[in-house]
Structure formats: C-alpha cells, structure tokens
C-alpha positions in Angstrom: 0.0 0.0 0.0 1.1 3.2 -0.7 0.8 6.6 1.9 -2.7 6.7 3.5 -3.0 10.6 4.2 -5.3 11.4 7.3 -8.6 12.5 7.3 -7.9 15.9 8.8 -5.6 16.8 6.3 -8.4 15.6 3.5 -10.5 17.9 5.2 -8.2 20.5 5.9 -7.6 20.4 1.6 -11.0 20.5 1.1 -11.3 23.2 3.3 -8.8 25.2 1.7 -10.5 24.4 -1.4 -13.8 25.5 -0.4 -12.6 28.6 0.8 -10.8 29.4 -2.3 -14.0 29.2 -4.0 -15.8 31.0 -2.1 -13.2 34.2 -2.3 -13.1 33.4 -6.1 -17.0 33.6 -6.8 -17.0 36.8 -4.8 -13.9 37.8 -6.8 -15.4 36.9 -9.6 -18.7 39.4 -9.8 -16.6 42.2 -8.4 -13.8 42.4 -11.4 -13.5 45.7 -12.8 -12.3 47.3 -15.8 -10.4 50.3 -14.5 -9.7 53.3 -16.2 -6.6 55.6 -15.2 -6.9 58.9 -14.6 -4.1 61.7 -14.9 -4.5 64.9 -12.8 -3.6 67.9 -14.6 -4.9 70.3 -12.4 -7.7 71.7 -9.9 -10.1 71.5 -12.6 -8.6 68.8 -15.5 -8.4 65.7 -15.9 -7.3 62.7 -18.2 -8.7 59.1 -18.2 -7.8 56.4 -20.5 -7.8 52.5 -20.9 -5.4 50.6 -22.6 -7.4 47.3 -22.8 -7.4 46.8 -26.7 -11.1 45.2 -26.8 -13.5 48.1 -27.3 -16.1 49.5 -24.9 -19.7 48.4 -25.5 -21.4 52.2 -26.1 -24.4 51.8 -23.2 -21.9 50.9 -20.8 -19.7 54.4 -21.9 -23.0 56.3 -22.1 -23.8 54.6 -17.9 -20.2 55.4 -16.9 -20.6 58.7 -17.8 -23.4 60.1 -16.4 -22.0 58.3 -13.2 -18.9 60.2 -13.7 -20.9 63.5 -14.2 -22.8 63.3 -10.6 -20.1 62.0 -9.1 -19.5 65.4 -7.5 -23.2 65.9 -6.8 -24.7 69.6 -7.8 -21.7 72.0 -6.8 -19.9 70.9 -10.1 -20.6 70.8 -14.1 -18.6 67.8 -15.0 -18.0 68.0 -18.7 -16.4 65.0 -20.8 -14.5 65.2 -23.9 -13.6 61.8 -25.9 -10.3 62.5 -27.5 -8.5 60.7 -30.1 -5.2 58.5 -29.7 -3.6 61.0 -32.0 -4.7 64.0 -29.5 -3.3 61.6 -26.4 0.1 61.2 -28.1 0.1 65.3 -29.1 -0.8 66.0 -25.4 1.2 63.7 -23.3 4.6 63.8 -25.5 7.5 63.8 -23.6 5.0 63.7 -20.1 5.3 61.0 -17.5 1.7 60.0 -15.8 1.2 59.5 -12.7 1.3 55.7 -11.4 3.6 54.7 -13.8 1.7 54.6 -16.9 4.1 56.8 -18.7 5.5 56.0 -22.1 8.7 57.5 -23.6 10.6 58.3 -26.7 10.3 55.6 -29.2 8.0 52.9 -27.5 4.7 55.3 -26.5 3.7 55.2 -30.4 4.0 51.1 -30.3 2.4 50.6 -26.8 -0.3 52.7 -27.4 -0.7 51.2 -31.0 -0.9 47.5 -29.6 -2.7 48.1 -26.6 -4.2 51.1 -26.3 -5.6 53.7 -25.6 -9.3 52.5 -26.6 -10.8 55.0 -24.3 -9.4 58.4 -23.7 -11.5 61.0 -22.4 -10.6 64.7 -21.4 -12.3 65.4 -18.3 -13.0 69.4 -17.4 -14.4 70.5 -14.3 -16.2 73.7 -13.4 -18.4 75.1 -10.6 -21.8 75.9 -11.1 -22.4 79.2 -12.4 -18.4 79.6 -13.4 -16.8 78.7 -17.2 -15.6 75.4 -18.0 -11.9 76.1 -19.3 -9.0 76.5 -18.0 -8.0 79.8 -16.6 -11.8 81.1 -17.0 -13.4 78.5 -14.4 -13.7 81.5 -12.3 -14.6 84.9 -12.4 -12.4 87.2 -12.9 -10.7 84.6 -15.5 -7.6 84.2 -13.2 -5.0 82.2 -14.6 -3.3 78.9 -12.8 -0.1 79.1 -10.7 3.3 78.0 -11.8 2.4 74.5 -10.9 -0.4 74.3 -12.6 -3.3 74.4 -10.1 -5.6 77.4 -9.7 -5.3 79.6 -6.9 -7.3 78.3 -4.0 -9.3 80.7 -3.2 -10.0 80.8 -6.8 -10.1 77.1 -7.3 -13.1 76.0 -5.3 -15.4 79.3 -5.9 -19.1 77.9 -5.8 -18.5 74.0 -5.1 -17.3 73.2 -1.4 -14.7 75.2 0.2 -11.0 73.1 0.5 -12.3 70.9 -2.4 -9.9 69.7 -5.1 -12.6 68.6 -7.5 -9.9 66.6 -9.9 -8.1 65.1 -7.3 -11.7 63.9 -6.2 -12.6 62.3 -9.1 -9.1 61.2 -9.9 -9.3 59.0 -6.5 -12.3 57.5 -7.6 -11.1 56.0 -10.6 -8.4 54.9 -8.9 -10.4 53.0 -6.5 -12.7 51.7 -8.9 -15.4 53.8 -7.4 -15.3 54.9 -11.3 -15.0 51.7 -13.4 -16.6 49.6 -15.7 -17.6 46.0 -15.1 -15.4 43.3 -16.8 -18.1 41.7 -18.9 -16.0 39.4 -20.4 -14.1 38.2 -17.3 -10.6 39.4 -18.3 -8.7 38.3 -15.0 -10.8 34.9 -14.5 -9.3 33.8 -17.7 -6.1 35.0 -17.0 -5.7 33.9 -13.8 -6.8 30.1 -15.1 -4.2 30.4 -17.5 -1.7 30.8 -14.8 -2.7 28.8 -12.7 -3.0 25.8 -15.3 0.7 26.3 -16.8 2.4 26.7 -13.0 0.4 23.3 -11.6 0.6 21.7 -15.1 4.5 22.9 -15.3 5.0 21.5 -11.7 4.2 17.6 -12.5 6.0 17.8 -16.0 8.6 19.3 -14.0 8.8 16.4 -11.1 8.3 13.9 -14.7 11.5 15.1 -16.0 13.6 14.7 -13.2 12.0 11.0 -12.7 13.1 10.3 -15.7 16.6 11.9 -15.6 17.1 9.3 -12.6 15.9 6.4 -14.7 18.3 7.8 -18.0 21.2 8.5 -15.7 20.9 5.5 -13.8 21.5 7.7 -10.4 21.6 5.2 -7.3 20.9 8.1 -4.7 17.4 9.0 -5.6 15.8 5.9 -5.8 13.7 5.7 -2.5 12.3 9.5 -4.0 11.0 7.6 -7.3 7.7 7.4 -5.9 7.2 10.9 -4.7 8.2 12.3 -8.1 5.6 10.1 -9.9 3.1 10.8 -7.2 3.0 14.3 -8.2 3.4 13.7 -12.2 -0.3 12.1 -11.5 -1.5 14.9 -10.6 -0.9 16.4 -14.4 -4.6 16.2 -15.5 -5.5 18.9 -13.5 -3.5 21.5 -15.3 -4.6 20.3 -18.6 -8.3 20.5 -17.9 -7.5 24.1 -16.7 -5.7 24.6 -19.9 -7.6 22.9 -22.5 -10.2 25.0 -20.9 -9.0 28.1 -21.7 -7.5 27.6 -25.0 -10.7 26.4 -26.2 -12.5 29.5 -24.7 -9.9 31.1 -26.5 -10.8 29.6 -30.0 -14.1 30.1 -29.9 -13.9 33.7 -28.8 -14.8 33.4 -25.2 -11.8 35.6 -24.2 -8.9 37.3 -25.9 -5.9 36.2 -24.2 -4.2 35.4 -27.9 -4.2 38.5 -30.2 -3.0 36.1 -33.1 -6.0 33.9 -33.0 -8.0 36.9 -33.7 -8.7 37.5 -37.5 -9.3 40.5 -37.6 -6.4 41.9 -35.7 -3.9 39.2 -38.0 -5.0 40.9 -40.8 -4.5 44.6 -40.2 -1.1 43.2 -38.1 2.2 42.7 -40.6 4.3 41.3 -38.3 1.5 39.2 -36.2 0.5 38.3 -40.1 4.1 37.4 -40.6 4.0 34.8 -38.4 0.5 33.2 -39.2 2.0 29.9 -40.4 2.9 29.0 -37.1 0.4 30.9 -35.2 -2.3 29.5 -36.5 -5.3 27.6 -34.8 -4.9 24.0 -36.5 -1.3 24.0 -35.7 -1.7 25.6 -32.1 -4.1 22.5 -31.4 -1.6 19.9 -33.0 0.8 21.2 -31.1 -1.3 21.1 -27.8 -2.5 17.3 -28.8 0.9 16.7 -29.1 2.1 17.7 -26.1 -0.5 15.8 -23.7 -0.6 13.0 -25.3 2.7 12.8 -24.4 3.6 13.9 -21.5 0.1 12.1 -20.4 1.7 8.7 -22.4 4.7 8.9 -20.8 3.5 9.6 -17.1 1.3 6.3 -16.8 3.9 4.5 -18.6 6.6 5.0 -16.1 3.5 4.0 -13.1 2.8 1.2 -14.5 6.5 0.0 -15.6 7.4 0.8 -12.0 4.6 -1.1 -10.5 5.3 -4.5 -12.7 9.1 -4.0 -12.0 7.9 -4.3 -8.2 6.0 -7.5 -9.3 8.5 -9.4 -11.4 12.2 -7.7 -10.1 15.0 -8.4 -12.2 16.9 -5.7 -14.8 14.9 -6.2 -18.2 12.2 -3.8 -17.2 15.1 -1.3 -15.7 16.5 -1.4 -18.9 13.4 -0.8 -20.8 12.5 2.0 -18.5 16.4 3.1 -19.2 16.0 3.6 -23.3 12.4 4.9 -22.5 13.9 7.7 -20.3 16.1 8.4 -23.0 13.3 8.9 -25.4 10.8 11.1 -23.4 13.8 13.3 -22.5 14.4 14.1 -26.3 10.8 14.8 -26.4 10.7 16.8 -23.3 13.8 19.3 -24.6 11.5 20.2 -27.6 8.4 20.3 -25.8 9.2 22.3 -22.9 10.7 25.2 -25.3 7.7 24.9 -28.1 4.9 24.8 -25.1 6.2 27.7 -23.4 6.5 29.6 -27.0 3.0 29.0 -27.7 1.3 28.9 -24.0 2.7 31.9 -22.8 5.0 33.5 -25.3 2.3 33.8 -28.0 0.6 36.1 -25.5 3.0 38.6 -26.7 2.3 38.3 -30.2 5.4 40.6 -31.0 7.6 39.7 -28.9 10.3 37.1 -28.9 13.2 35.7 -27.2 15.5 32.7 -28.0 15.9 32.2 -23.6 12.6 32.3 -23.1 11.8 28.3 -23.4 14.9 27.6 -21.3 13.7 30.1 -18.7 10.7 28.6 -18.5 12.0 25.5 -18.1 14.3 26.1 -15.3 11.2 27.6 -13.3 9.3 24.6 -14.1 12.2 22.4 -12.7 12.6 24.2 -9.6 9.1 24.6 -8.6 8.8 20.9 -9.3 12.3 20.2 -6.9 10.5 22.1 -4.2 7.3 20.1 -4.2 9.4 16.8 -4.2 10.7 18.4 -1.5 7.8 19.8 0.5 5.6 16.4 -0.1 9.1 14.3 1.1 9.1 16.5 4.1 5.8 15.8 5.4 5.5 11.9 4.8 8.7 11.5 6.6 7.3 13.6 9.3 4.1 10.8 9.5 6.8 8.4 9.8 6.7 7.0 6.2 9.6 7.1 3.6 11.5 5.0 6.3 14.7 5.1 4.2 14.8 8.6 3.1 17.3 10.2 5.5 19.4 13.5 5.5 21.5 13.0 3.0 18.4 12.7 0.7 17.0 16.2 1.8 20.4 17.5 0.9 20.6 16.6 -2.2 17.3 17.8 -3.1 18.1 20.6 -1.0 21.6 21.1 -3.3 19.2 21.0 -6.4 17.0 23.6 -5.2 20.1 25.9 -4.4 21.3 25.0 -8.5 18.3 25.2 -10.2 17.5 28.9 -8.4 21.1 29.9 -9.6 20.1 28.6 -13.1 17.1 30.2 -13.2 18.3 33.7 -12.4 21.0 33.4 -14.5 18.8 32.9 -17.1 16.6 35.7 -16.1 19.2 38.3 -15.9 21.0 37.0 -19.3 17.1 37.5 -21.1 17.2 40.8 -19.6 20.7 41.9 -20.0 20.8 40.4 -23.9 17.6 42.1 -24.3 18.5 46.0 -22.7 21.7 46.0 -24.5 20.5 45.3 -27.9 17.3 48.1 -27.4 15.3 46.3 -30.4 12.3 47.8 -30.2 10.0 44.3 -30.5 12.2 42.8 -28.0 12.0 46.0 -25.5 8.6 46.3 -25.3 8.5 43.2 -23.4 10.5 44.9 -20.2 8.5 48.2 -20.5 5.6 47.1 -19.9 6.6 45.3 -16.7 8.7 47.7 -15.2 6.2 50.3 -16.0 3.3 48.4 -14.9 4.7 45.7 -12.5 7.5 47.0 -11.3 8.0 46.4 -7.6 6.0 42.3 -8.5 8.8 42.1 -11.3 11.7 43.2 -9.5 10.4 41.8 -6.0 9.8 38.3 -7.5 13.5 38.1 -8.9 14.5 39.5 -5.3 13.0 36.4 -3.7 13.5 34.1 -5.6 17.0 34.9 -6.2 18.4 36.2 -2.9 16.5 34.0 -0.9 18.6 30.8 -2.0 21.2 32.3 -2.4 21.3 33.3 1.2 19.7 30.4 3.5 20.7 27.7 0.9 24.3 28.3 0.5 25.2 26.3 3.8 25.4 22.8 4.6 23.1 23.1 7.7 20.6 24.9 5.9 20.1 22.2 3.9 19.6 20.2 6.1 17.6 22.2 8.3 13.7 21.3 7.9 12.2 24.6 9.4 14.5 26.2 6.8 13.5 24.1 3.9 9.7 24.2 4.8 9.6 27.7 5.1 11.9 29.1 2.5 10.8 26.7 0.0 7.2 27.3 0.5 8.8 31.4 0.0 10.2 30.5 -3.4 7.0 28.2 -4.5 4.8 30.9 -4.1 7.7 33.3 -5.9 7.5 31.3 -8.8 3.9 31.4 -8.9 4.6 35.2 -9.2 7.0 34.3 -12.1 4.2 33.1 -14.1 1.9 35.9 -13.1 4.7 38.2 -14.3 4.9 36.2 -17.5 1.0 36.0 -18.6 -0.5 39.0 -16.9 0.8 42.1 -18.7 0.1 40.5 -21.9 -3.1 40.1 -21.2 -4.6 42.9 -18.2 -2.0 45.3 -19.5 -1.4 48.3 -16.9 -5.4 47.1 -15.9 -4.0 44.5 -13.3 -4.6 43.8 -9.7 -4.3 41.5 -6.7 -7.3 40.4 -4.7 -9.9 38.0 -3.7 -10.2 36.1 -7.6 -6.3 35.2 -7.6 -5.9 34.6 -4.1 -9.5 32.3 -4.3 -8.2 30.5 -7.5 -4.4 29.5 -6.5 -6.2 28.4 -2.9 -8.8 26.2 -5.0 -5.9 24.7 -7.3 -3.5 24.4 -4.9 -5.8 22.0 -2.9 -6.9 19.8 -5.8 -3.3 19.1 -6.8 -2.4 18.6 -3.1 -5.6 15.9 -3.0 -4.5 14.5 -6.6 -0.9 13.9 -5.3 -1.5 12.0 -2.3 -4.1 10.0 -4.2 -1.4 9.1 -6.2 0.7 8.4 -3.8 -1.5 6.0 -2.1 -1.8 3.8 -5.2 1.7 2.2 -5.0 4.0 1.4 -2.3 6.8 4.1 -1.7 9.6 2.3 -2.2 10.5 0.4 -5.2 11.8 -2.7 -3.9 13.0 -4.4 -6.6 15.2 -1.2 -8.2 18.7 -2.5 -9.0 20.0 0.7 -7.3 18.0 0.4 -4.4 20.3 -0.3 -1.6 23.2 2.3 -2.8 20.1 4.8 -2.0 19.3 3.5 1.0 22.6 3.5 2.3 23.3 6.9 0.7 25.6 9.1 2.9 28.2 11.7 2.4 
C-alpha cells in the first residue's frame, strides 16, 4: 500500500479548497475594468484605458453620467472623448502619474498595440463659473506656476477646501469609477496561470524521474515514488488549460491577439507569423504535447509497478531507453509549449531564452514540491529510508536550479536591454512600467533567498529552513508566471485580490488531494530497483 493521508488533512484540503471558492466567486462578480486617470490640475483631468477590446457604447454612455454626478450639484462635469492622436500630441514627452508613462520611441508602439481604446478629457467647473482653464472662475484668473488654480480661486461655488480633480481622480483609482469586466478578463487570465504553474509543476517532477531512470543515479531511488506521485497529478493543469485555450478559440476571451482575424489581418508582423500561429497548428501542437507527457506519465506507473511484481533488470533497462526517449521529447516540448502557451501572449515579442527560462522555473518549482511532499511523509513516519542525506541533495538541487534560473533571467534581460530592439524591448517596458515592484520583488526572492539560506550545509539540512523558504520560493515562482501571462493580457489594468488569491487556494488543494491519491496507489519504495540499496545507504 502506498501513503494513506489522514482524514484531517483531506479535510483541511477541502477546506482550503472551499474557501478558495468561495473568495473566487466573490472575486469573480466584483472584477473591474479600470480606467486611469491623470490629474492635470484643480479642474482637468485625463482618463484612459489601454485594454485593446472596445467598450460596448451603453456601458460608456452609464459610466458617464455616473462620472458627471459624481461630484453631486456644486460641479458641471464635462467629458470630452479624445483621439489617440490627441493623447500622443498631449502627453509627448510627459510621465503620468502611477507609472503609466511611455517615452521616446516605445509610446507610439504601446499605445498602437494596446491602447488607448478609451481616452477622455475630463473638465471641471463650478456651477455658475466657465468650464476652461483659466476662466473656471470669475475674474478669469490664470493657474499658478504648478499648474493648479489659486485656492481661493479654485473651489469658488463648489465646497470650500475641495480639489474637484483630485476627487474624481481618486475614484477611478479605486474603482469607485469603473466599468464592469463583462468578459471576465482576470478569471481567464488567472486560469491560464494557474494551469501552466500546476501543469508545469508535474511535467517538471516527470522530467527529473526520468533523468534518474536515464542517468541511472543510485541516490534517488527511495524519491521515485514521490516524483511520480505528483506527475499524477498532471490532469488537472490540462483540464484548466484545455479550458482556456478552447475558450480562446471560440472567442470566449482574448488572451491570444493572433487567433483573432481580424487583428492578424491589419497586423504585418503578427500576419508574418500566421503559419505558425495559427489555430490548427496551435491545437496539433497542444494534442501533441498531452498526449505525451500524459503517455509517458502512466507508462513509467505502471513499468514501476510491474518492475515491483516481477524484479530483475529487463524492465530497468526498458524504462532506461524509455527515459532516453521522453527526454528528447521533453527538450522540444518544454521550449515549443512555453512559446505557444505563454509567449504567444505577446504576439510581438520574442526571445531565444525564453523556453529555457521557463524550463528552469518549471524544474525548480517541481524540486521544491518533491521536496515539501518528502518532508511531510517522513514527518508521519513514512519514507523510512529517506534520511538526511536525501533532503540534501534535493536541497543542493534547489540551491542549483535557483542559480540557473536567475541566470537565465538576468541573461534575457541583460541580452535584451543592450541590444534596445524595439520588439524585443517592449517586453520589459511594460513590466517595469506596470509591475515593477512584482517584477523586480519576485526576482529578489527568488533569487536572494537561495542564495542566502541555501548556501550552507546546515541549511540544507535544516527542515524549518526548507519548509519555510521553500514554501517562499514556490509561491515566488507562482509570481513568475503571473509576471509572465498577466501584462500580456490585463496590461497596466491588473490587480491582486480576492479572484487570484481564491483561484491559486482552489488549485493548490486539488493538486495537493490529486498527489496524495497518487501516492496512495503504490507502495513508496520500489523494492526491486537495481540501485536500491546504494540509495538506502546513501551518505556523504
């Protein structure tokens, strides 16, 4: 029999689960659209969206008329749409506020690809005063050097102390002022990153399975089990993905600009690169990838099993070649799937790193659950021949694979900001604009972190430390795939609440449940491995 978890922690999962649903439902019917507003001064305003899907004309007409009472009777609230031309004339060479900015050569591009849809000039005046600047009051007194009207000036017939503007600026800003997301922009981005982090997490744990079996290493034998426990879990983040690219195809969301005819045609270099960015293929492709990775997963269960039934070294062998194989597979897959999951998001965009940077994160955060799952089943007294020299070693790969993955990181980043090639820069404007302190932070931790607790031989050793600094990094490169998907797809429109806290709780339990069920299908140890005593009496 294989590890029995407890009812308390079954219920503690689906606890966890139910929770998450019940903070993603209430996510759910509060996502907004927001709309960012620039303050110019006492009396001016500019809003604008970036989100390249169009605004549905009732719902502009509602907003507005909500945006003109919004500073009851005192105020005449007067909205002018504007033009992306006007925008560009008026903002050249200016930096908003919030770090929506655009400079120099990249504002003509960004605003091109994803934005503005909605600009509107937003002019403020009190009752019974004019409505332009330098005449909102009588006596047409001009504004300071600073641009804000004088005060006594500024607030003649509306409330006394009032900054009207800055009023209605910190509405939108809350989403006081905001559109509802009718077509559910952050559900379906959120499922998308959810899907590729859990679905990279057991392809992940697959690949180092069978770099054991390929490499014949002795010292990682008694882990076999754990690593194909969680590979079972890999039907989860291919339901969540098949579910989203086949929203996607029929139109259900517009996470992929290229599968959008419309915007293929009037787009050369999207256009350009239509034979491979196509729907047929994309699907193929997909096909091709599960069926694999889904082939090769229950191949490797059930090898292991009947090897624990029959013993000898002919199956070993088999499994051997097979390892071989998959891995050949696997170092085309992992680059292609991460091109067309997540890379295609930025339809201009491309990097030759990219597939090798998403690898290494989907190697790590698969070391770490190997790691976090081996933990805890020792703790309950199970994996009897798993001892410190084991956690080390998987400790020692989660040191590596941190180093590899920053490395990679930087060298994307590096290559990229030296070379200032417009397609390829767009990529790191957007999130240092946009995400900034989530871009940079997430590099922080999962860089530093490592690099500082994992360095020493204690450390890795040191369950408290492992537990909680790997936990730390899991969640960091959770973040890693936010930073990937979500710019692409919310733009500057992103935020952090209920929906993605709900949705990673919700997943995160079903994959926990999912890997202990598979874990209680065979027995943990492998008993008739050729290598199996050199891992059980694996010290150093």
């Amino acid at each position: 029999m294989g590890f029995q978890v407890s009812d308390k922690v079954k219920k503690v999962m689906f606890g966890l689960i139910g929770l998450g649903i019940i903070l993603l439902v209430l996510g759910l019917f509060t996502q907004k659209r927001y709309l960012f507003p620039t303050y110019v001064d006492a009396h001016n305003l500019t809003v604008m969206s970036n989100y390249e899907e169009g605004f549905e004309k009732a719902d502009i007409d509602a907003l507005k008329k909500e945006v003109e009472a919004s500073l009851g009777e005192d105020y005449v609230v007067t909205i002018t749409e504007a033009t992306h031309d006007d925008h560009a004339h008026a903002e050249e060479g200016h930096d908003h506020e919030g770090g929506h900015a655009e400079e120099g050569e990249h504002a003509e591009e960004h605003a091109a690809h994803h934005g503005p849809t909605l600009l509107w000039h937003i002019n403020i005046a009190a009752k019974g005063h004019g409505g332009h600047e330098g005449e909102a009051h009588s006596g047409g007194s001009k504004e300071d050097a600073h641009g804000t009207m004088p005060h006594a000036q500024a607030h003649g017939g509306g409330h006394h102390g009032a900054d009207p503007a800055a009023e209605i600026t910190a509405k939108f800003e809350s989403g006081a002022l905001a559109f509802k997301d009718g077509t559910y922009r952050r559900f379906w981005s959120n499922l998308l990153v959810n899907g590729f982090f859990f679905f990279g997490i057991t392809i992940g744990a697959m690949f180092y399975l069978a770099l054991h079996y390929a490499t014949e290493s002795g010292w990682g034998v008694v882990l076999l089990r754990v690593m194909e426990g969680i590979a079972t879990a890999m039907p989860l983040g291919m339901l969540i993905l098949a579910v989203v690219f086949i929203a996607a195809t029929l139109g259900f969301n517009h996470i992929y600009p290229w599968m959008d005819s419309d915007i293929v045609a009037s787009d050369t270099l999207i256009h350009n690169k239509s034979a491979y960015l196509n729907k047929t293929f994309f699907w193929i492709r997909i096909l091709a990838y599960f069926g694999v990775f889904l082939f090769f997963m229950n191949w490797f269960r059930k090898t292991s099993r009947k090897e624990d039934e029959e013993g000898g070294v002919e199956l070993h062998f088999k499994m051997y070649r097979r390892s071989a194989v998959f891995l050949v597979f696997f170092a085309v897959f992992s680059s292609t799937m991460a091109w067309d999951v997540v890379m295609s998001i930025d339809t201009h965009w491309f990097s030759t790193l990219f597939g090798w940077y998403s690898f290494a994160g989907i190697w790590l955060s698969g070391m770490i659950t190997v790691m976090m799952f081996t933990l805890y089943m020792k703790g309950k007294g199970a994996l009897e021949y798993v001892n410190e020299n084991h956690i080390h070693d998987v400790a020692k790969w989660m040191f590596a694979l941190s180093f590899l993955w920053s490395y990679l990181w930087f060298s994307q980043f590096m290559l990229i900001w030296y070379s200032n090639i417009p397609e390829e820069v767009q990529y790191f404007i957007y999130r240092f604009e946009d995400y900034r302190y989530l871009f940079l932070g997430m590099f922080a931790v999962n860089f530093i972190l490592p690099m500082v607790f994992f360095m020493s031989r204690d450390t890795k050793r040191s369950w408290p430390y492992l537990i909680v600094f790997g936990l730390i990094i899991f969640v960091g490169h959770w973040f890693d795939v936010f930073c990937m998907i979500m710019p692409g797809t919310l733009f500057s429109e992103w935020e952090y609440g209920m929906l993605e806290i709900g949705m990673f709780m919700t997943f995160l339990g079903m994959f926990i449940l999912l890997v202990f069920r598979g874990l209680s299908k065979s027995p943990l140890v492998q008993k008739n491995h050729p290598y199996l005593q050199e891992s059980i009496h694996h010290e150093f």
